[in-house]
C-alpha positions in Angstrom: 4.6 -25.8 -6.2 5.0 -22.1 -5.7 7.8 -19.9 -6.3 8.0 -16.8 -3.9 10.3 -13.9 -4.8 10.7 -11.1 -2.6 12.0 -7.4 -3.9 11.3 -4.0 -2.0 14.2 -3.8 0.6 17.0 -1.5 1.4 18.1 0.8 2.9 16.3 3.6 4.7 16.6 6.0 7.5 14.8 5.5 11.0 11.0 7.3 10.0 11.1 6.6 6.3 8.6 3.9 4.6 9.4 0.7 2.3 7.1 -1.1 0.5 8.3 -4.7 0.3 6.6 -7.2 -2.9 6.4 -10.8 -2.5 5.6 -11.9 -6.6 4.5 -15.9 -6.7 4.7 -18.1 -9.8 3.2 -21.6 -10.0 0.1 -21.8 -8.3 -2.5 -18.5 -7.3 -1.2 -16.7 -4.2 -5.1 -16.6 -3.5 -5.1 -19.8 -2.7 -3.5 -19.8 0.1 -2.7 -18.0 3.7 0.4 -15.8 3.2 2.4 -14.3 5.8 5.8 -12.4 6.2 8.6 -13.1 8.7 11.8 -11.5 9.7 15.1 -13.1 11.4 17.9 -10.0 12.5 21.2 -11.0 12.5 21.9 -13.3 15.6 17.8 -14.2 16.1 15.7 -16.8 15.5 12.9 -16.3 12.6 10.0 -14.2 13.8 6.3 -13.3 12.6 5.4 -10.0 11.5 2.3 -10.3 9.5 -0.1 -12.5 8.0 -3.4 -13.1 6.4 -4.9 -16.6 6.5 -6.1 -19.1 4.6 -9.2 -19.9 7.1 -11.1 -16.7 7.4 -8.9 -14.6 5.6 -7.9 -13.3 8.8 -5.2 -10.1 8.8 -3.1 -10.5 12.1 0.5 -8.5 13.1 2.8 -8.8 15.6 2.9 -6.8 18.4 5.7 -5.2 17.5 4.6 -4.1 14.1 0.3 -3.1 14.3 -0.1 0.1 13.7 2.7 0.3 11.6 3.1 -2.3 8.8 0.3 -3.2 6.5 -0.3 -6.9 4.7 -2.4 -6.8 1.2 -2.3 -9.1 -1.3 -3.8 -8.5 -5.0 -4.4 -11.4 -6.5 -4.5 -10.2 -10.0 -1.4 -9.4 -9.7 -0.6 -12.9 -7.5 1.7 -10.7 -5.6 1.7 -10.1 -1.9 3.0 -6.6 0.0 4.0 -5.4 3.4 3.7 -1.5 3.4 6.3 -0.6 6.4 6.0 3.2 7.4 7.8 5.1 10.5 10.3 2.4 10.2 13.1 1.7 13.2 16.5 0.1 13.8 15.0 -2.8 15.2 13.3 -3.6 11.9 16.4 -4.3 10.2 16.3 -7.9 9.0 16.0 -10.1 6.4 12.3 -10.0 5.5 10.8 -13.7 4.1 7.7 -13.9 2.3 5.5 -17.7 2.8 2.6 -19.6 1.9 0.4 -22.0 3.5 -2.8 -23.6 2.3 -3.4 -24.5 6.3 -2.9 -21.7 8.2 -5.4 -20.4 10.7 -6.4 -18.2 13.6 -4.3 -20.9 16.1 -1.5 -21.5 13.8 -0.5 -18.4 11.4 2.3 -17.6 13.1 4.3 -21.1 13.2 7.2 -20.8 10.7 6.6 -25.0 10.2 3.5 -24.4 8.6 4.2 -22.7 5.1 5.7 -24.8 2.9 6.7 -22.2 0.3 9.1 -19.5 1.4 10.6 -16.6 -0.8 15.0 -16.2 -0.7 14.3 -13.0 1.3 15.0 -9.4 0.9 17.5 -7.2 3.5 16.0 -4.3 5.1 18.6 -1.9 7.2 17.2 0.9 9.2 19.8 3.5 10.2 19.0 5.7 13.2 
């Protein structure tokens, strides 16, 4: 069993940075993929970043490369998403998850991590 607790959100202007913290308990994060999500208010749950079990493969949605960055330090058994030149369309509830499956074909399915953090609000104000 892991336990997934996010922390990190808030609320920012459009441009400024966040660094969001995913802390695990239970098991070692290392052992497994790890991604984040994001649902805005009146969406479905979305992908934003991951790196996976198989390969240890780093991968972002479209939306976010170049922008957001996924690191994990396993000493710590913690998991982060730096966010910089952050927009209104960022603003979400940001979820923090862990798979011991995931891959190149399957990292960004919701139905495969089985561990999910409570999720911390981010608002972006333009």
């Amino acid at each position: 069993q892991v336990e997934l607790v996010e922390s990190g959100g808030g609320l920012v202007q459009a441009g400024d940075s966040l660094r969001l913290s995913c802390l695990a308990s239970g098991r070692t994060l290392g052992n497994y993929g790890v991604a984040w999500f994001r649902q805005a208010p009146g969406q479905e749950r979305g992908f934003v970043a991951a790196i996976t079990w198989i390969n240890r493969q780093i991968l972002y949605a479209d939306s976010v490369k170049g922008r957001f960055t996924i690191s994990r330090d396993n000493a710590k058994n913690t998991l982060y998403l730096q966010m910089n030149s952050l927009k209104p369309d960022d603003t979400a509830i940001y979820y923090c998850a862990a798979s011991p499956s995931s891959g190149s074909a399957n990292y960004g399915w919701g139905a495969i991590y089985g561990y999910w953090g409570q999720g911390t609000q981010v608002t972006v104000s333009s």
